[in-house]
C-alpha beads as a LAMMPS data file, in Angstrom:
LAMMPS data file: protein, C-alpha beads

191 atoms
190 bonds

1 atom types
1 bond types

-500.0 500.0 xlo xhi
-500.0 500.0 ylo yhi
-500.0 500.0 zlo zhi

Masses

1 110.0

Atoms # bond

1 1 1 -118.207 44.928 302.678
2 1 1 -114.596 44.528 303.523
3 1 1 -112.841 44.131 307.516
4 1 1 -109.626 43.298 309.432
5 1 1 -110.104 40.252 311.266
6 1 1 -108.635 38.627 314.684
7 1 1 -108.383 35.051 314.222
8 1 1 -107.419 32.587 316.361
9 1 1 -108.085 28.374 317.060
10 1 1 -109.715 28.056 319.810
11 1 1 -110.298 24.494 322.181
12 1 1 -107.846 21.593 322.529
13 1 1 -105.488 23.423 320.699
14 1 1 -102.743 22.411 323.304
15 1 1 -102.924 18.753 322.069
16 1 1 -103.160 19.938 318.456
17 1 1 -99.747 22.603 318.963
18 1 1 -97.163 19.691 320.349
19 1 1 -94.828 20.876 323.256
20 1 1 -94.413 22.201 326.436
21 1 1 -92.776 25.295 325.460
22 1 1 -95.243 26.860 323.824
23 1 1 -97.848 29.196 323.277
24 1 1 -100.638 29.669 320.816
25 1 1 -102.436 33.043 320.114
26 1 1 -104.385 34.394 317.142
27 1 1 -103.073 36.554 313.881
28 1 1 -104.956 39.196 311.481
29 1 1 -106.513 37.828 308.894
30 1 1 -109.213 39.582 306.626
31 1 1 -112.273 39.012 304.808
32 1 1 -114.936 40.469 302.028
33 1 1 -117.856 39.988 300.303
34 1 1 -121.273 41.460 299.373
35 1 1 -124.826 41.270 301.233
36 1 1 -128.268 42.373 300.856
37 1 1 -130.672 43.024 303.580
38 1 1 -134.197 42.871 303.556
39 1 1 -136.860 44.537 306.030
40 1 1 -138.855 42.250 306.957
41 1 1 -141.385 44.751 309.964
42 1 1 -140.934 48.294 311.131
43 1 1 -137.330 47.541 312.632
44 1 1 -136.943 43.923 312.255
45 1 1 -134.605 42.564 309.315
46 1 1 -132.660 39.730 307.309
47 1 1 -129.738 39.652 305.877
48 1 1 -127.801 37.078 303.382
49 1 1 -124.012 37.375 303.063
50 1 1 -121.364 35.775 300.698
51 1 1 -117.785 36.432 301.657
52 1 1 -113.890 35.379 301.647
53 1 1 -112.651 35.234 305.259
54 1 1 -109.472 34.405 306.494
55 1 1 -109.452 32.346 309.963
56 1 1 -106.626 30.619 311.486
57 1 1 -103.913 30.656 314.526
58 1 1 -100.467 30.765 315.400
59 1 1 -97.906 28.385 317.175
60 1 1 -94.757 29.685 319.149
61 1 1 -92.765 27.183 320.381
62 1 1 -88.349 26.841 321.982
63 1 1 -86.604 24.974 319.327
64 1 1 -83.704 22.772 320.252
65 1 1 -81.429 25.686 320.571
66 1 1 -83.634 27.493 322.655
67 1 1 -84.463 30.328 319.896
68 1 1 -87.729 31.323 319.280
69 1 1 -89.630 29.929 316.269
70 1 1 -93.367 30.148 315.085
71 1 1 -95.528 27.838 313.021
72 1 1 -98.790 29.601 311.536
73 1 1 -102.323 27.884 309.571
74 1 1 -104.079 30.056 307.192
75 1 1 -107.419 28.738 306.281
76 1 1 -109.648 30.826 303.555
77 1 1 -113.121 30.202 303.475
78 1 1 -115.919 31.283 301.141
79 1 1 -118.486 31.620 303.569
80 1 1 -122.186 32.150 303.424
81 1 1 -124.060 34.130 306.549
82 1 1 -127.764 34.133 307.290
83 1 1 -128.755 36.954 309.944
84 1 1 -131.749 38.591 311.281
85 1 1 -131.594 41.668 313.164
86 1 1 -133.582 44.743 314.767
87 1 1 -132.662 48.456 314.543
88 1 1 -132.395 50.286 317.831
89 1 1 -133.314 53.900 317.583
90 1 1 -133.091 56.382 320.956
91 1 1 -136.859 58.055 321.536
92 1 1 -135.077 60.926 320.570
93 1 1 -132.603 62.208 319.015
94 1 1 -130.504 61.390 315.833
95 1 1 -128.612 57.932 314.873
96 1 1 -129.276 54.044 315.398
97 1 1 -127.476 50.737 315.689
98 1 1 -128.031 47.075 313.791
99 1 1 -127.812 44.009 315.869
100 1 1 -127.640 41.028 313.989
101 1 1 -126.778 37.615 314.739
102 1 1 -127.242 33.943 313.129
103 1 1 -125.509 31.122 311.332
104 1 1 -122.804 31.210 308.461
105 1 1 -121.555 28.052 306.625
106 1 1 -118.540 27.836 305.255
107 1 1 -116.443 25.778 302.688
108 1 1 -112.998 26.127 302.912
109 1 1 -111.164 26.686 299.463
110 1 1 -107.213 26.708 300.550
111 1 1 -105.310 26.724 303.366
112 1 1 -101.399 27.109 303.955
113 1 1 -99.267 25.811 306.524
114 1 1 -95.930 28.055 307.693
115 1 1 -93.449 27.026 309.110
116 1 1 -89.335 26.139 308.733
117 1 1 -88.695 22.743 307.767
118 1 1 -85.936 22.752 310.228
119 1 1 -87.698 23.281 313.378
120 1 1 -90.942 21.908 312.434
121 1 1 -92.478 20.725 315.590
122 1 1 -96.475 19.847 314.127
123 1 1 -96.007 17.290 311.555
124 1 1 -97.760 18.457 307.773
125 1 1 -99.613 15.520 308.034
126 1 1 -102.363 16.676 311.397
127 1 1 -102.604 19.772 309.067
128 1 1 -104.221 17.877 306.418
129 1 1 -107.030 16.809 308.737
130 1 1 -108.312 19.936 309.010
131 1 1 -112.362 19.352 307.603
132 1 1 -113.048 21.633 304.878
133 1 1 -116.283 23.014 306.282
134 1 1 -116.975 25.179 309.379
135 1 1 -120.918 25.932 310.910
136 1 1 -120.390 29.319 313.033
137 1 1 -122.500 31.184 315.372
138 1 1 -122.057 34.888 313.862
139 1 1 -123.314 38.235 315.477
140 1 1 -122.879 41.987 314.819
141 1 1 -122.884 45.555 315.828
142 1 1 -123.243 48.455 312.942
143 1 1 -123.810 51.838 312.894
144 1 1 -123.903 54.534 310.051
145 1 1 -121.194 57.009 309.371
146 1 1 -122.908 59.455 307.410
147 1 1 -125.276 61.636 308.189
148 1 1 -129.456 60.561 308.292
149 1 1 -131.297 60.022 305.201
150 1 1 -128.541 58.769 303.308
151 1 1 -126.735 55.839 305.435
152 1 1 -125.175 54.382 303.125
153 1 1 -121.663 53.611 305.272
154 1 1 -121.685 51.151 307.963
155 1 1 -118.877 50.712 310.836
156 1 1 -119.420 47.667 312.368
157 1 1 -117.843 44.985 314.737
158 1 1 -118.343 41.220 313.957
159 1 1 -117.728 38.001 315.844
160 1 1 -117.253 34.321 314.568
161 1 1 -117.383 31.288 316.340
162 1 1 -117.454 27.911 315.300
163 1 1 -120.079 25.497 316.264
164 1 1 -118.360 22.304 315.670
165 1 1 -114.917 21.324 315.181
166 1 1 -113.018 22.018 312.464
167 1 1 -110.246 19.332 312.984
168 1 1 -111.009 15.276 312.358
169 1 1 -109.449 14.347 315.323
170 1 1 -109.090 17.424 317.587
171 1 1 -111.848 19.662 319.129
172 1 1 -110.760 22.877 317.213
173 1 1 -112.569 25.617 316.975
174 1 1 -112.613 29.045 314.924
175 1 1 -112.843 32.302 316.629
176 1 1 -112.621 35.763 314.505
177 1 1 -113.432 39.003 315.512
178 1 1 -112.974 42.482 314.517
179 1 1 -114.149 45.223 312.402
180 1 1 -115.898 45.858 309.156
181 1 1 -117.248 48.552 306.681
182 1 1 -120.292 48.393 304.580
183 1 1 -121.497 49.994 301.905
184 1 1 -124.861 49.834 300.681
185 1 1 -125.342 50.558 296.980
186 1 1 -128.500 50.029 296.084
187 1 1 -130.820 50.948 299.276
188 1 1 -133.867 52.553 300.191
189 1 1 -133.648 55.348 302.326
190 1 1 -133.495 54.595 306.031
191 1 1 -134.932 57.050 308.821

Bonds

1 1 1 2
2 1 2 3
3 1 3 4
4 1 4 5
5 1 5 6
6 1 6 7
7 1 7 8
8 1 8 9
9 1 9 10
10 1 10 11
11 1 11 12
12 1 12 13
13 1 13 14
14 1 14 15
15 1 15 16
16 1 16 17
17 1 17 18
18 1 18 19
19 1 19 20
20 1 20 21
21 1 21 22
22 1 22 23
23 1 23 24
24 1 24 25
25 1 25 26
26 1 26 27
27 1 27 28
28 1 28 29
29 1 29 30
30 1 30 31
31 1 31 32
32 1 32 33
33 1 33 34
34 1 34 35
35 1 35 36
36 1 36 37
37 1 37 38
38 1 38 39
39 1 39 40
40 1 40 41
41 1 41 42
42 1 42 43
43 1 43 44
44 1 44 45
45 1 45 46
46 1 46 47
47 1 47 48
48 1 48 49
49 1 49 50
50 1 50 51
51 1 51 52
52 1 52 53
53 1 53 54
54 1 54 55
55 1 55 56
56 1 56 57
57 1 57 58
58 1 58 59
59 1 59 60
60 1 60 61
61 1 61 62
62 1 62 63
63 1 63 64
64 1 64 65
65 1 65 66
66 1 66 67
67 1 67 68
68 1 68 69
69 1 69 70
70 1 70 71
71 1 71 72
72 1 72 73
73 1 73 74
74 1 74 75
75 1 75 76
76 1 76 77
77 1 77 78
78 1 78 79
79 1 79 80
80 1 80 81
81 1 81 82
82 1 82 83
83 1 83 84
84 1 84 85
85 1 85 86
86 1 86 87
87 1 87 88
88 1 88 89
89 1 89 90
90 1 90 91
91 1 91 92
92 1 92 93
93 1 93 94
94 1 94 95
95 1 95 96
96 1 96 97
97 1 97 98
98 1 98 99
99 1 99 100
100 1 100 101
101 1 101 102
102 1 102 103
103 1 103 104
104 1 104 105
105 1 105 106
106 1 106 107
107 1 107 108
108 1 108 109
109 1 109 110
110 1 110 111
111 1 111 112
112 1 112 113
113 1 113 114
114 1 114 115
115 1 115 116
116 1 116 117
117 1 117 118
118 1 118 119
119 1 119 120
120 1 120 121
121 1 121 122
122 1 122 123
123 1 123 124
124 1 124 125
125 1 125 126
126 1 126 127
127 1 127 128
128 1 128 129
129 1 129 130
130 1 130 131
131 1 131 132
132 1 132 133
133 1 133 134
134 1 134 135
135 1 135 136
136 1 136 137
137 1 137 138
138 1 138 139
139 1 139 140
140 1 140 141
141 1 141 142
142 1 142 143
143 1 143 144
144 1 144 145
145 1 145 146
146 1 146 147
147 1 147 148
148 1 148 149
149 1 149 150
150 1 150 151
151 1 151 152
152 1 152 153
153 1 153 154
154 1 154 155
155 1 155 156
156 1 156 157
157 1 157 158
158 1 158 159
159 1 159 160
160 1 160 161
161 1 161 162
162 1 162 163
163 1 163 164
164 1 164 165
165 1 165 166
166 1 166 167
167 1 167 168
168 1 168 169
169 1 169 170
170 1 170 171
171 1 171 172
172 1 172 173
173 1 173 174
174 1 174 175
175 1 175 176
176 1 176 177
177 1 177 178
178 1 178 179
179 1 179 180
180 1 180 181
181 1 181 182
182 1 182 183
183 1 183 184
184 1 184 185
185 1 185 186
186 1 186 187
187 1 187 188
188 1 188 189
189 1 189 190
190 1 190 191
């Protein structure tokens, strides 16, 4: 599987981001991985994920000389999802969704700090108090793309929210969202 992400920091950000000046709002960021899911009943399933994501925010602040200038935090996670979810199929007619939704942990395995050392407004050292685990709340929406009896290629639409902070001394919290395609190669062949 492999999506474009919307990230963002999410909470008492404004105490975290230092000035009056400013705004914060989200970047892209992406992620990857592979999965297997399991059915467990007629339409009821689980799923296991491993996967690289992205996740971060971004910082725009009035320097001194009243020019724009942004500070960014990139944090990459390997993270680890474990969903259930139910198939939705109309009475009649063709085609079906997957909802899914449960918990992902997550271990964080770099992060980097942008910014220009002459308008730095965070100091480096409230970016190295960053924890280097996150415990989200994750959900999704997929549907096939190719026609029945193969359905091999998913479209989907995830969401990522984190359950506690992710900051020692701030209450920060991860929030990604976006899009993601799935391929199945090994499968049995869904109705």
């Amino acid at each position: 599987m492999a999506g474009g992400n919307g990230i963002d920091i999410r909470g008492k950000s404004y105490s975290f981001w230092r000035g009056t000046n400013n705004d914060t709002w989200g970047g892209l960021g992406i992620s990857g991985g592979i999965f297997c899911e399991r059915y467990l009943f007629k339409n009821f399933l689980a799923a296991l994920q491993i996967r690289y994501i992205q996740k971060g925010s971004t910082y725009q602040f009035l320097n001194g000389f009243n020019e724009t200038q942004r500070e960014a935090l990139r944090i990459q996670y390997i993270e680890v999802p474990v969903l259930v979810g139910y198939k939705f199929k109309p009475k009649e007619g063709k085609g079906y969704c997957i909802v899914q939704a449960g918990i992902a942990y997550a271990q964080s395995i770099s992060s980097k700090y942008i910014f220009n050392e002459l308008a730095e407004n965070t100091k480096k050292q409230e970016m190295e108090n960053f924890k280097n685990k996150d415990l989200s709340i994750v959900a999704s929406l997929k549907v096939p793309l190719n026609e029945p009896g193969k359905n091999n290629f998913f479209l989907g639409l995830t969401a990522d929210w984190s359950l506690i902070s992710i900051h020692k001394y701030y209450d920060l919290h991860n929030l990604c969202y976006g899009l993601e395609l799935s391929y199945f190669f090994f499968s049995t062949k869904r109705k």
